[in-house]
N, C-alpha and C positions, 0 to 999 in steps of 0.2 A: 504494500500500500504506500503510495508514494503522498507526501505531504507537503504541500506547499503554500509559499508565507509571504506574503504581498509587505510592501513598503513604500515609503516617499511620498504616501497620498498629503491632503494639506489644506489649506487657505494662500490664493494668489490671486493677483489684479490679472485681469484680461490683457494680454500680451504678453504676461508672461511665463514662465517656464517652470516643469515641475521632472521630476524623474524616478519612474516608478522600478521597484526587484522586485522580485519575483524568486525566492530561494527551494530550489528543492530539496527532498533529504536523503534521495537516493542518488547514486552514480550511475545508475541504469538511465536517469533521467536524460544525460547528457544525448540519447541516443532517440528521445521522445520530440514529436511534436509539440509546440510551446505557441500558445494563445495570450491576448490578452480581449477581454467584453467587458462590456458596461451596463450597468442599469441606472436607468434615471428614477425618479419619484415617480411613481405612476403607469410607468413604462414599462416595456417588454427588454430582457435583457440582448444586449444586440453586440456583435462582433469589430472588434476594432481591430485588432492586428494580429498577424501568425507569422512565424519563422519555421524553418524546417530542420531536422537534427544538426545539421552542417552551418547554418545561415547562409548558403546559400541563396536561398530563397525566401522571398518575405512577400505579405500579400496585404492587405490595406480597405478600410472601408474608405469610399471616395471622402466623406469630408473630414477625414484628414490628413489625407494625403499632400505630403509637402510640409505640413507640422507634424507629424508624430517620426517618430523611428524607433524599429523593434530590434534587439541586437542580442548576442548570444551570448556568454562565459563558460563553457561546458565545462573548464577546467574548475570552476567556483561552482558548477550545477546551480546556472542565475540566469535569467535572461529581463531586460529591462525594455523600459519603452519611455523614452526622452520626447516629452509633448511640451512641444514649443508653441508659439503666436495662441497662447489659450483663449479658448471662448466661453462666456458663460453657459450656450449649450452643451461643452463639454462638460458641464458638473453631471455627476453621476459616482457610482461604487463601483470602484476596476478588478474585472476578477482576472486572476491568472488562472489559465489551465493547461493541461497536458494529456496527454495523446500517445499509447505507445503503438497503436496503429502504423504500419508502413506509408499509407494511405490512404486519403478519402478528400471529402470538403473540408478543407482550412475555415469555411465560413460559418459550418453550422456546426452550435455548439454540443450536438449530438455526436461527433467526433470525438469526443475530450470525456476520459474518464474519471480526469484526476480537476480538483477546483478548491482553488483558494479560499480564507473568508472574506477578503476583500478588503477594499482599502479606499478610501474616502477621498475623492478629487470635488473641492468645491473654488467654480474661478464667478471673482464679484466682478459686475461692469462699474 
C-alpha cells in the first residue's frame, strides 16, 4: 500500500506562485504513474497534471497550461507541481495520486489507485 503526502499548499495573491510535493513511501513508487486533481467547493474533483515513470512525458489540463509544471524526483520518490501566474479559480484541495498501471488515461482519475489527503491551495484576487 503505497502512501502519499501532499505539501506547499497555502495562502497567495493572484500572480503568484506556490509549489506543491507530493512524497511517496515506497521505492516501487518511482516506477508508478504520478497525478496531481483538484477539487473546488462544490465541484467535481477534476485533473490537472500527470507525469509518467520516467518524466518523460507530462500531460496538462488546458487552463493551465503555460503556469503549472509537473516534474519528477524518483530518486526522493517526490514529484511536484510548480503553479505559477495563480488564479483565484485555481483555489481548490490538490490531490496527489498514483498509478502502478503500465497504462491507461492520465486524465481520469479512475487510473490512480493510490491518493493523497490533500493539500489546501487558496489564491485571493
Amino acid at each position: 500500500q503505497v502512501q502519499l503526502v501532499e505539501s506547499g499548499g497555502g495562502l497567495v495573491q493572484a500572480g503568484g506562485s506556490l509549489r506543491l510535493a507530493c512524497a511517496a513511501s515506497e521505492r516501487n513508487a518511482r516506477r508508478y504513474i504520478m497525478g496531481w486533481f483538484r477539487q473546488a467547493p462544490g465541484r467535481e474533483r477534476e485533473f490537472v497534471a500527470a507525469i509518467n515513470w520516467s518524466g518523460g512525458s507530462t500531460y496538462y489540463i488546458d487552463s493551465v497550461k503555460g503556469r503549472f509544471t509537473i516534474s519528477r524526483d524518483n530518486a526522493k520518490n517526490t514529484i511536484y507541481l510548480q503553479m505559477n501566474s495563480l488564479k483565484p479559480e485555481d483555489t481548490a484541495d490538490y490531490y496527489c495520486a498514483a498509478s502502478a498501471k503500465y497504462s491507461g488515461d492520465y486524465y481520469s482519475s479512475r487510473l490512480y489507485e493510490y491518493w493523497g489527503q490533500g493539500t489546501q491551495v487558496t489564491v485571493s484576487s
